[in-house]
N, CA, C, O and CB atoms as a CASP TS submission, in Angstrom:
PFRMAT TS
TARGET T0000
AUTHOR 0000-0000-0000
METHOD Language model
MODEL 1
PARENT N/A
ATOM      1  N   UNK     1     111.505  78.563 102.035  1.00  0.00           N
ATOM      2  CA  UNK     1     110.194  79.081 102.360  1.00  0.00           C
ATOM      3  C   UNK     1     110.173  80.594 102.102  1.00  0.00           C
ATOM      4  O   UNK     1     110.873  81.371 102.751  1.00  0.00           O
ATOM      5  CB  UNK     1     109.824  78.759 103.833  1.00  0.00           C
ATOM      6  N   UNK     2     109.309  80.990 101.090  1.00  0.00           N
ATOM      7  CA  UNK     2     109.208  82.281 100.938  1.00  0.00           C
ATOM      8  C   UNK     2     108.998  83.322 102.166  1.00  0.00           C
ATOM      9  O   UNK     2     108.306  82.755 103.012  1.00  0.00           O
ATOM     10  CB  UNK     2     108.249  82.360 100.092  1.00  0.00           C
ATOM     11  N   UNK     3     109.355  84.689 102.590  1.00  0.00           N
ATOM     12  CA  UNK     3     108.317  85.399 103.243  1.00  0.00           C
ATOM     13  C   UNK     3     107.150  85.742 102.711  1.00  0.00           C
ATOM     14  O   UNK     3     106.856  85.706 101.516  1.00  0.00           O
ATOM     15  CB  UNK     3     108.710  86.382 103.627  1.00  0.00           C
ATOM     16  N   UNK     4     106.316  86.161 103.833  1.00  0.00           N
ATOM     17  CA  UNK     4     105.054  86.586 103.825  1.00  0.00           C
ATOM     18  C   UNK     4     105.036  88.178 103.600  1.00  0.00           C
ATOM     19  O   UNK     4     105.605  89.047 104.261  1.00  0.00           O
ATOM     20  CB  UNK     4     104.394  86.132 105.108  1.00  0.00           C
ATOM     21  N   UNK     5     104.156  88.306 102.391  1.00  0.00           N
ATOM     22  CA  UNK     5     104.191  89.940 102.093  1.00  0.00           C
ATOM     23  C   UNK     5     103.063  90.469 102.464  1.00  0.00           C
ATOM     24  O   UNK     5     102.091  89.850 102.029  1.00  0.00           O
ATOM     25  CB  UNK     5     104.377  90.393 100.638  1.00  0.00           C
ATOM     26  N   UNK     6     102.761  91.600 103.255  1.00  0.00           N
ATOM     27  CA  UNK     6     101.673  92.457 103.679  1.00  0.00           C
ATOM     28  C   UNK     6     101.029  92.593 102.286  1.00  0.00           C
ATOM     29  O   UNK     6     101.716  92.317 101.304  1.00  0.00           O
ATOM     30  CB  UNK     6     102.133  93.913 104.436  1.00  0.00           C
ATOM     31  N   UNK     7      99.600  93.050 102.117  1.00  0.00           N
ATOM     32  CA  UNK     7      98.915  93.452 101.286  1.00  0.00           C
ATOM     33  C   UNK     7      99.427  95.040 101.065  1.00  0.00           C
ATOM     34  O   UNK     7      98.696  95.860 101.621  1.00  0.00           O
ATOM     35  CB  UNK     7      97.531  93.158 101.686  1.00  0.00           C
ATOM     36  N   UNK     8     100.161  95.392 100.599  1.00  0.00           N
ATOM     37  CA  UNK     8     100.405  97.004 100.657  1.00  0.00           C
ATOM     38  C   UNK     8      99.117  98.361 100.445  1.00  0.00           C
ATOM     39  O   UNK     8      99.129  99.496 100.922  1.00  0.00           O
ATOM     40  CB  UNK     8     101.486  97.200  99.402  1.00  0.00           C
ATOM     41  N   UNK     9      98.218  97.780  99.663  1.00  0.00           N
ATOM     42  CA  UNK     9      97.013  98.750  99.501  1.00  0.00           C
ATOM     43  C   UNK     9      96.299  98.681 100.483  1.00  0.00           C
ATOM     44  O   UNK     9      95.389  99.504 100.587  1.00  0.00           O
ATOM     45  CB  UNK     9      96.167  98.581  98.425  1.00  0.00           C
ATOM     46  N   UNK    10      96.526  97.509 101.674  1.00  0.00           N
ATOM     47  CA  UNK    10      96.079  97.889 102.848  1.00  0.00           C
ATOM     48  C   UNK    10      97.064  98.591 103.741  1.00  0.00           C
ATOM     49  O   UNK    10      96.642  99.716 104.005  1.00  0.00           O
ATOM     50  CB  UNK    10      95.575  96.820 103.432  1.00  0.00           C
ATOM     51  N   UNK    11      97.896  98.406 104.144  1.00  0.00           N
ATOM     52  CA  UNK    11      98.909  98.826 104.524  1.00  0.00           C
ATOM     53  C   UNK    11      99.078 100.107 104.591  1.00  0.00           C
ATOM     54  O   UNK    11      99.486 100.395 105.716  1.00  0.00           O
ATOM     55  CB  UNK    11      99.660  98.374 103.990  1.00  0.00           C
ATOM     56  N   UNK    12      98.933 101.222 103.775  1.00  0.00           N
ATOM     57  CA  UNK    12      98.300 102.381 103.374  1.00  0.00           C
ATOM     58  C   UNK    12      96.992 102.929 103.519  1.00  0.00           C
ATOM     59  O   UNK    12      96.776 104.130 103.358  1.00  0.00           O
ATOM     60  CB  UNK    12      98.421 102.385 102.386  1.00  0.00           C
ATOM     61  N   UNK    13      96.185 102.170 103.792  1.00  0.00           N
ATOM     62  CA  UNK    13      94.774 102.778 104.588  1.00  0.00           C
ATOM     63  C   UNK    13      94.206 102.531 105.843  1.00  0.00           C
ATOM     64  O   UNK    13      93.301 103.140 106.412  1.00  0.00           O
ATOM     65  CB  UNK    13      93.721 102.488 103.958  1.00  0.00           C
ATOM     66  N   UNK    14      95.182 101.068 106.378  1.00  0.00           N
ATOM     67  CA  UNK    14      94.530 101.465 107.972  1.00  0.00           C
ATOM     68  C   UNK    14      95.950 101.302 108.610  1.00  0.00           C
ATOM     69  O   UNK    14      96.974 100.905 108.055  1.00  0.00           O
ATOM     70  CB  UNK    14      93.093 100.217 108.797  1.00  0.00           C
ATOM     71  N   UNK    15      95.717 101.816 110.281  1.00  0.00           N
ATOM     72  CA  UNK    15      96.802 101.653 110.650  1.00  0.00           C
ATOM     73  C   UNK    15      96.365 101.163 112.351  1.00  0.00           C
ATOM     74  O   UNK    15      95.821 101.889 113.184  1.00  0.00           O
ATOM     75  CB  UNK    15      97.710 102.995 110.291  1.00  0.00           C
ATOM     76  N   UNK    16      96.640 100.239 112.466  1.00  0.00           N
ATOM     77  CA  UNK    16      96.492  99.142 114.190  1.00  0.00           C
ATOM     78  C   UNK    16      96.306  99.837 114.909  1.00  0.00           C
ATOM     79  O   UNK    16      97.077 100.774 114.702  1.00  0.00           O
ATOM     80  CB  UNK    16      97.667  98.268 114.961  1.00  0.00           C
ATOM     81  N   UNK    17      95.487 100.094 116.034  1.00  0.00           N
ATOM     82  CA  UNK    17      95.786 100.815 117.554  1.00  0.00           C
ATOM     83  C   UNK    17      94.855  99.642 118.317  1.00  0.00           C
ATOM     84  O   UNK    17      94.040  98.763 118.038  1.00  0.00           O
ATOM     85  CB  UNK    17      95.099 102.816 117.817  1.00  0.00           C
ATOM     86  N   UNK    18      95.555 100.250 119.501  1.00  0.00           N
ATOM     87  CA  UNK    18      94.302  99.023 120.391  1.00  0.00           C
ATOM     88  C   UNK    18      93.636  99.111 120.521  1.00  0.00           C
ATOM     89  O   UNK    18      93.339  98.427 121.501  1.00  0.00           O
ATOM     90  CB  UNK    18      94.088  98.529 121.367  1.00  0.00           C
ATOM     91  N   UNK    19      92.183 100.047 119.855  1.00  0.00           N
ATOM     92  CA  UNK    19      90.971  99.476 119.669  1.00  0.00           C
ATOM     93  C   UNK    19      90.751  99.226 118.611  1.00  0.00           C
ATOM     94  O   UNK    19      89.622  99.605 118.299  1.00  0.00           O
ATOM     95  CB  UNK    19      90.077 100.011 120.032  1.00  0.00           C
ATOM     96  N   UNK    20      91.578  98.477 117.391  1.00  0.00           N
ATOM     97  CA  UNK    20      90.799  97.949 116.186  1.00  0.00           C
ATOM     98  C   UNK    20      92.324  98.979 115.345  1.00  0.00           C
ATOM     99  O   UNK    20      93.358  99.552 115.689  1.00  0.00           O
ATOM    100  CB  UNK    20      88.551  98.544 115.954  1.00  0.00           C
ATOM    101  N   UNK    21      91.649  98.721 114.290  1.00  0.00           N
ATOM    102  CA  UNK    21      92.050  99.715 112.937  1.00  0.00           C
ATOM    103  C   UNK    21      91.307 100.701 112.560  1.00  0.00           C
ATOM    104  O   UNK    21      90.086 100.651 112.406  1.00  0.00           O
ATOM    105  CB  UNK    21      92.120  99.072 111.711  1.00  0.00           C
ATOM    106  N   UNK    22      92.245 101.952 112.342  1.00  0.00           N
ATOM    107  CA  UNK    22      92.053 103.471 112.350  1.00  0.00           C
ATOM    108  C   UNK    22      91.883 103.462 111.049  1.00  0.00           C
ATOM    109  O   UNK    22      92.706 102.825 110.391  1.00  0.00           O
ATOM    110  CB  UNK    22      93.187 104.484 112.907  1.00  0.00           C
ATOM    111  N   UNK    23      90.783 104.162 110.351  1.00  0.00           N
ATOM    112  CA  UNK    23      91.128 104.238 109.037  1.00  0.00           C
ATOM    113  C   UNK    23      90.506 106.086 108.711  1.00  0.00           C
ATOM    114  O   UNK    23      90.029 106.909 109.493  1.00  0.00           O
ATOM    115  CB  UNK    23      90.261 102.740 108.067  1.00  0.00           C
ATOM    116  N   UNK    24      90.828 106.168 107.076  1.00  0.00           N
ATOM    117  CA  UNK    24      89.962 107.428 106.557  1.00  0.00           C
ATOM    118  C   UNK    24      88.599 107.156 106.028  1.00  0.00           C
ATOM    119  O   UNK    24      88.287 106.155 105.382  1.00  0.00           O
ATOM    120  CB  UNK    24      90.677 108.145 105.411  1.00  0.00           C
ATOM    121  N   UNK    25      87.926 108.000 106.315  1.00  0.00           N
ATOM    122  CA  UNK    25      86.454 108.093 105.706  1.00  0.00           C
ATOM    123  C   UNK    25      86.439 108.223 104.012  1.00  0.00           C
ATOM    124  O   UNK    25      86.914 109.285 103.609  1.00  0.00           O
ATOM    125  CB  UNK    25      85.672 109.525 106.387  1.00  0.00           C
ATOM    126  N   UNK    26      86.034 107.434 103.133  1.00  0.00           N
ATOM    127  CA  UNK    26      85.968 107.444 102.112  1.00  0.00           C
ATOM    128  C   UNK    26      84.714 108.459 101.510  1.00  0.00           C
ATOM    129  O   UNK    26      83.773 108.720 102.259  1.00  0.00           O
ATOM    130  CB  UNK    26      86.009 106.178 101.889  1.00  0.00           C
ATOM    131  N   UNK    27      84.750 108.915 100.361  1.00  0.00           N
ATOM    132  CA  UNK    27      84.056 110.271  99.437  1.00  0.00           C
ATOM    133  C   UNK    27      84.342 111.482 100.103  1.00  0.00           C
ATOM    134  O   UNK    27      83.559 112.209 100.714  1.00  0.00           O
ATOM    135  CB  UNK    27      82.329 110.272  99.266  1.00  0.00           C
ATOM    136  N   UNK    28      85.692 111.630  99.894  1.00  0.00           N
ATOM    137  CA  UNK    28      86.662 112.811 100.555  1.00  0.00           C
ATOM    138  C   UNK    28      88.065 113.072  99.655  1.00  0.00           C
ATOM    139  O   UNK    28      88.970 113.835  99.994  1.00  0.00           O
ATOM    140  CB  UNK    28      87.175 112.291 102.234  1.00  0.00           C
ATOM    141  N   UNK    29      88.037 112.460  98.734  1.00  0.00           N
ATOM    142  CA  UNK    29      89.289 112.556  97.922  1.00  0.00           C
ATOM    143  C   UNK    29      88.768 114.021  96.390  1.00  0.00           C
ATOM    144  O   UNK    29      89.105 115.194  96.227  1.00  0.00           O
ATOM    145  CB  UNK    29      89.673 110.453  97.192  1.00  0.00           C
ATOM    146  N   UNK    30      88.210 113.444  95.916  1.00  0.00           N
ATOM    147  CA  UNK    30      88.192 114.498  94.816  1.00  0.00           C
ATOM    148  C   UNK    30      86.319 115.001  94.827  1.00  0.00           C
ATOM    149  O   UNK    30      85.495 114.715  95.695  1.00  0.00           O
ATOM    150  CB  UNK    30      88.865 113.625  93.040  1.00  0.00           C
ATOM    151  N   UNK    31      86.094 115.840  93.507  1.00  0.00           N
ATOM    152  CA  UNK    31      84.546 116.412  93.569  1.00  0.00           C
ATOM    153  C   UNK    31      83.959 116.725  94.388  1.00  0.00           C
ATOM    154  O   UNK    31      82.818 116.425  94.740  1.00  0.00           O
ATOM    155  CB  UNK    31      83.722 115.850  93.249  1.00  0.00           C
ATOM    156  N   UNK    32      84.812 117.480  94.850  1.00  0.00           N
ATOM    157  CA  UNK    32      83.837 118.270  96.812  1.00  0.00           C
ATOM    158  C   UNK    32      82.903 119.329  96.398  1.00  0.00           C
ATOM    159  O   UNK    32      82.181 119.978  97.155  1.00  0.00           O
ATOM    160  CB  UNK    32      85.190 119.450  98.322  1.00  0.00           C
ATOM    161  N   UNK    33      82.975 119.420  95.330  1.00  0.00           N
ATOM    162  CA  UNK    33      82.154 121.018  95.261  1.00  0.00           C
ATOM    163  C   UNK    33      80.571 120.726  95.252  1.00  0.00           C
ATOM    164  O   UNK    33      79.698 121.495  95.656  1.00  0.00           O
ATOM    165  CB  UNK    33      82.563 122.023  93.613  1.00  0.00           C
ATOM    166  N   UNK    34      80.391 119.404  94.684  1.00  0.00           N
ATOM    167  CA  UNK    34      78.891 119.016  94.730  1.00  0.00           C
ATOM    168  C   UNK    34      78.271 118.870  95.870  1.00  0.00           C
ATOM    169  O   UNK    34      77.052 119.039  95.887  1.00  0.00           O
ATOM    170  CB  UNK    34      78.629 117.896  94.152  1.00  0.00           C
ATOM    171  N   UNK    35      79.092 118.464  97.272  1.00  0.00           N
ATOM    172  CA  UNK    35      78.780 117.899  98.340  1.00  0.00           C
ATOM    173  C   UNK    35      78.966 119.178  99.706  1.00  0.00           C
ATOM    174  O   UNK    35      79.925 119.845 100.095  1.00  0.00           O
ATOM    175  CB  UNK    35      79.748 116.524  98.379  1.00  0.00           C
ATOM    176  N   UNK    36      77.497 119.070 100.138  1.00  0.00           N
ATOM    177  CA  UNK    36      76.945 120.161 101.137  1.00  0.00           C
ATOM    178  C   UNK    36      78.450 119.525 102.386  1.00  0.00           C
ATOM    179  O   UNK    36      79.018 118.492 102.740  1.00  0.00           O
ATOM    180  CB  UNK    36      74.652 119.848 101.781  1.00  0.00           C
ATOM    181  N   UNK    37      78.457 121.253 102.647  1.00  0.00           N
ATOM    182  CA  UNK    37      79.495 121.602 103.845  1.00  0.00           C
ATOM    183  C   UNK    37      79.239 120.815 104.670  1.00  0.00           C
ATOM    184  O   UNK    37      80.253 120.207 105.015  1.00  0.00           O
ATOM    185  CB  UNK    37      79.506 122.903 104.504  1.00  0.00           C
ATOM    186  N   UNK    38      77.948 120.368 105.416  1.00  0.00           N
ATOM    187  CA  UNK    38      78.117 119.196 106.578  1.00  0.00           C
ATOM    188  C   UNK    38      78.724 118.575 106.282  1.00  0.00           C
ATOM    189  O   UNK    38      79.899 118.823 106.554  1.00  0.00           O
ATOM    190  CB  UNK    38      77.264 118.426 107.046  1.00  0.00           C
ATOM    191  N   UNK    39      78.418 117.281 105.495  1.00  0.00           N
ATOM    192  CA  UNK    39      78.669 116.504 105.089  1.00  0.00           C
ATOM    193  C   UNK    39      80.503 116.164 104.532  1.00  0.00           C
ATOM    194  O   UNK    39      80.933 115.039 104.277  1.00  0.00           O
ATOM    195  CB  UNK    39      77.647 116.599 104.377  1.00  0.00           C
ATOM    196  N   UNK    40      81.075 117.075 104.480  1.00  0.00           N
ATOM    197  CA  UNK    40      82.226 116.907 104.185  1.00  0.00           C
ATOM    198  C   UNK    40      82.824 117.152 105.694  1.00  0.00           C
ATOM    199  O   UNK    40      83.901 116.625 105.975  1.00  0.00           O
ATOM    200  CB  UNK    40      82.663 117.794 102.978  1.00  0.00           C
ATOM    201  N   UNK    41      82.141 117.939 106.657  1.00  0.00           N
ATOM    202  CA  UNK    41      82.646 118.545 107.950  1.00  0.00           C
ATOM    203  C   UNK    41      82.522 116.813 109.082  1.00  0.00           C
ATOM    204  O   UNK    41      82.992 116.539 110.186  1.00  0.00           O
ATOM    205  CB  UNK    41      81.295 120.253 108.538  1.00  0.00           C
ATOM    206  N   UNK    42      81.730 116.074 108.171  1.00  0.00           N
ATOM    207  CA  UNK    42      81.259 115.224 109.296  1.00  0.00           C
ATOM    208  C   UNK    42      82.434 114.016 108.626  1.00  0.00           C
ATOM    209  O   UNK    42      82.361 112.947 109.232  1.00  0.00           O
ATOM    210  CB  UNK    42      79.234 114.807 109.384  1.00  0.00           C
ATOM    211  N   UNK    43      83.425 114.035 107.547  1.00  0.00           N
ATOM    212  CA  UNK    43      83.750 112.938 106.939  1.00  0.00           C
ATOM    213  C   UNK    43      84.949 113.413 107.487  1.00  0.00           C
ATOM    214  O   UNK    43      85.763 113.305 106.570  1.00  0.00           O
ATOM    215  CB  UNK    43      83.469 112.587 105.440  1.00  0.00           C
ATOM    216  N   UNK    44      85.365 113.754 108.209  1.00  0.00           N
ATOM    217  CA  UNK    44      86.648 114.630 108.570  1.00  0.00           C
ATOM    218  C   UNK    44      87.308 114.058 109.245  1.00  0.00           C
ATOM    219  O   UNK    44      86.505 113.318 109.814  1.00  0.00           O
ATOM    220  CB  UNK    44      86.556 115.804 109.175  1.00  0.00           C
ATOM    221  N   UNK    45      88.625 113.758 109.777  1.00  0.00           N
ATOM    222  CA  UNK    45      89.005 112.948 110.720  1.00  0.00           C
ATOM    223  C   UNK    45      88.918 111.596 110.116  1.00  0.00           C
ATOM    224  O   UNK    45      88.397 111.330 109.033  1.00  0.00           O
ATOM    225  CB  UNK    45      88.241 113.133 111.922  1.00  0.00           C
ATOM    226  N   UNK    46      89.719 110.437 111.278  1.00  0.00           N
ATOM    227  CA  UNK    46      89.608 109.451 111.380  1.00  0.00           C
ATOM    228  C   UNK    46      88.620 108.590 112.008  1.00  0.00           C
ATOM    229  O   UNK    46      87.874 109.372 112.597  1.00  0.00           O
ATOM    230  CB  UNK    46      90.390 109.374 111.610  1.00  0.00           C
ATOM    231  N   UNK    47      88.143 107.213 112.235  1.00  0.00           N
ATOM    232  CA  UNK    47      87.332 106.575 112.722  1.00  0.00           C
ATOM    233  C   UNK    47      87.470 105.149 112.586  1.00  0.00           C
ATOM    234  O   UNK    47      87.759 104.637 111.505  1.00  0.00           O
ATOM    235  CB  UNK    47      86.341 107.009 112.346  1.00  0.00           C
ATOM    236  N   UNK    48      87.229 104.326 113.889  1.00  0.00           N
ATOM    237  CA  UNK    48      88.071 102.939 113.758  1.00  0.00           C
ATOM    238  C   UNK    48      86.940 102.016 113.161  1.00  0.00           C
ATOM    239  O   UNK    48      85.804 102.259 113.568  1.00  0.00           O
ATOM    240  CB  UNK    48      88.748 102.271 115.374  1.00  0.00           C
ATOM    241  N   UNK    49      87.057 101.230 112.463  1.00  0.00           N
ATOM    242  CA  UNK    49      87.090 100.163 111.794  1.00  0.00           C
ATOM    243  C   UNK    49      86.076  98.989 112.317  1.00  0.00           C
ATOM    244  O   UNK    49      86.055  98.753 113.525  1.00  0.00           O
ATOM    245  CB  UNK    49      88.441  99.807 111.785  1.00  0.00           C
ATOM    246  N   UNK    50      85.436  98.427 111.637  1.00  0.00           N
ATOM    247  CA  UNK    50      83.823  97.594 111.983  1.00  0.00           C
ATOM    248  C   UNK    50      84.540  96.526 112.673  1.00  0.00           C
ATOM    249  O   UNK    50      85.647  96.045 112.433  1.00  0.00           O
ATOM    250  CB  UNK    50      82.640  96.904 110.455  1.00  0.00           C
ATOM    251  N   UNK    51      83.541  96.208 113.733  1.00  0.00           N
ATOM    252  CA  UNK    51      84.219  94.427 114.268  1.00  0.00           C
ATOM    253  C   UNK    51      84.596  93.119 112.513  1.00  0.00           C
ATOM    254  O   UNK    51      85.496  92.332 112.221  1.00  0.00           O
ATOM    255  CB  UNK    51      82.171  93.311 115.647  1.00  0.00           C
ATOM    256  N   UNK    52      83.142  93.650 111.748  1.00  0.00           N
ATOM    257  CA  UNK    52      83.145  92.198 110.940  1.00  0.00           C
ATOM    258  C   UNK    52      83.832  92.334 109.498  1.00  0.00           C
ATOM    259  O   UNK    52      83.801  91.599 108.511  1.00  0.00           O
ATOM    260  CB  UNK    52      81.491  91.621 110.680  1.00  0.00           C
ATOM    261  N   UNK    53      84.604  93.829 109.817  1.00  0.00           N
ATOM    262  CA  UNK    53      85.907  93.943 108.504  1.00  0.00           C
ATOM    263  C   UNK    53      87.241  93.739 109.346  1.00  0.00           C
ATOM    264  O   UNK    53      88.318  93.905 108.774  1.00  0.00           O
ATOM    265  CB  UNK    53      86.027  95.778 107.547  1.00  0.00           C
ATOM    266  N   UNK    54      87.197  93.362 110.768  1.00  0.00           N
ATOM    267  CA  UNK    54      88.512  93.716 111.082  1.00  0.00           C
ATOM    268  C   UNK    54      89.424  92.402 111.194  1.00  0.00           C
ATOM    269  O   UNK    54      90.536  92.530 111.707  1.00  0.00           O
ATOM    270  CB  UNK    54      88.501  94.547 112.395  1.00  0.00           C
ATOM    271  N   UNK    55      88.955  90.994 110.683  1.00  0.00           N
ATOM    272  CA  UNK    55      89.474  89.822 110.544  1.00  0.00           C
ATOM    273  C   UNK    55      90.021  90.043 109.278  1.00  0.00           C
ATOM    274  O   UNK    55      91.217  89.802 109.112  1.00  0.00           O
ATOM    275  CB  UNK    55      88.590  88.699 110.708  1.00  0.00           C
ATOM    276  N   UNK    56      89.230  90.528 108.218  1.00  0.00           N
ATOM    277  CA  UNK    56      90.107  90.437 106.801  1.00  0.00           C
ATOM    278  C   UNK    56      91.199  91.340 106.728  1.00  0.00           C
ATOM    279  O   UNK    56      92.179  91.138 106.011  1.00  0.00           O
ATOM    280  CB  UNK    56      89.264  90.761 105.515  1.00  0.00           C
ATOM    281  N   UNK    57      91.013  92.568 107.630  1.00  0.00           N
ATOM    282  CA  UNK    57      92.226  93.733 107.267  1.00  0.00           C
ATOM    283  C   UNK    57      93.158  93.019 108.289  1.00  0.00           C
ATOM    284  O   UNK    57      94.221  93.640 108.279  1.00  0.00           O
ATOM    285  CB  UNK    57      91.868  95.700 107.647  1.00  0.00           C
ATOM    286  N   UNK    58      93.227  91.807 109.312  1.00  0.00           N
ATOM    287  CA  UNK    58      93.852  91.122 110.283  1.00  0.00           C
ATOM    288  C   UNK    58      95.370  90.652 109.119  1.00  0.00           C
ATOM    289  O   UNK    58      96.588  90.823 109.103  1.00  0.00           O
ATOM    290  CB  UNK    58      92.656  89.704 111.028  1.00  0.00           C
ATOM    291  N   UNK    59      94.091  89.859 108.109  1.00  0.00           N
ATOM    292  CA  UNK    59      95.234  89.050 107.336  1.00  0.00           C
ATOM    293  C   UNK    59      95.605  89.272 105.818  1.00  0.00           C
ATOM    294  O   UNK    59      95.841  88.548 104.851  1.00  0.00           O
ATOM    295  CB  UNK    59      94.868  87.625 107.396  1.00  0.00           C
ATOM    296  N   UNK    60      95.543  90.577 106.070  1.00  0.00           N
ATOM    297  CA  UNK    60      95.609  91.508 104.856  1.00  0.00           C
ATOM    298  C   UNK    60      97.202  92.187 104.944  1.00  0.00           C
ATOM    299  O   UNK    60      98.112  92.388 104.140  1.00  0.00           O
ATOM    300  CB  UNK    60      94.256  92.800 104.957  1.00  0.00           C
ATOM    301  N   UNK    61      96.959  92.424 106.489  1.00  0.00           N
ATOM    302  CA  UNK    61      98.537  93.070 106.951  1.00  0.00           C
ATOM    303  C   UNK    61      99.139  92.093 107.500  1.00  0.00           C
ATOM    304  O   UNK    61     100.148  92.447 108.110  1.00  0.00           O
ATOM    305  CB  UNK    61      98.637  94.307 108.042  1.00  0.00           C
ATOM    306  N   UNK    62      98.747  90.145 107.542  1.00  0.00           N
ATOM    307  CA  UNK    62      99.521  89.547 108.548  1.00  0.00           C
ATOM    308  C   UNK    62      99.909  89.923 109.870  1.00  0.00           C
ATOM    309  O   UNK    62     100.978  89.713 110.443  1.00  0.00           O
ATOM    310  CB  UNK    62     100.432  89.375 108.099  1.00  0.00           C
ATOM    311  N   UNK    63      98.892  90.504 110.264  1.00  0.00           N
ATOM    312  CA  UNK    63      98.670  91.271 112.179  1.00  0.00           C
ATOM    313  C   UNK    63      98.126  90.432 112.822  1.00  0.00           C
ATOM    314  O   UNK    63      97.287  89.827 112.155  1.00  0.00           O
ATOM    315  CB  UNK    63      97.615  92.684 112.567  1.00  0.00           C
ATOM    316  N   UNK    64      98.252  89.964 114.268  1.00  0.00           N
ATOM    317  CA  UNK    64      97.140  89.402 115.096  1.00  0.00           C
ATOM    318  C   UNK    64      97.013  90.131 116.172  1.00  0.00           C
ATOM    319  O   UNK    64      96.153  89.854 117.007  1.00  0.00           O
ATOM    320  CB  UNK    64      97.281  88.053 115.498  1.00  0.00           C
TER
END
């Protein structure tokens, strides 16, 4: 019986706590210069993860 392998590209963007999965705010990686200072000030930090994505990222990492 084979093991079971985590999805690794998830594995790398969220990470478990007990309220859900922590993840990064996405349109924060490259071309900031177009995008007004709020808006990058408000994408800042972390923020946990929707109830109705958090079954697929469940068995994405093989977590329950």
């Amino acid at each position: 019986m084979p093991k079971v392998k985590t999805h690794s590209g998830a594995a790398k963007r969220f990470k478990k706590t007990a309220a859900g999965y922590k993840h990064k705010h996405q349109h924060k990686s490259h071309i900031l210069t177009k995008m007004t200072t709020k808006r990058k000030r408000q994408l800042r930090g972390t923020s946990i993860l929707g109830t109705a994505d958090s079954p697929r990222v469940d068995r994405m990492l093989r977590s329950k």
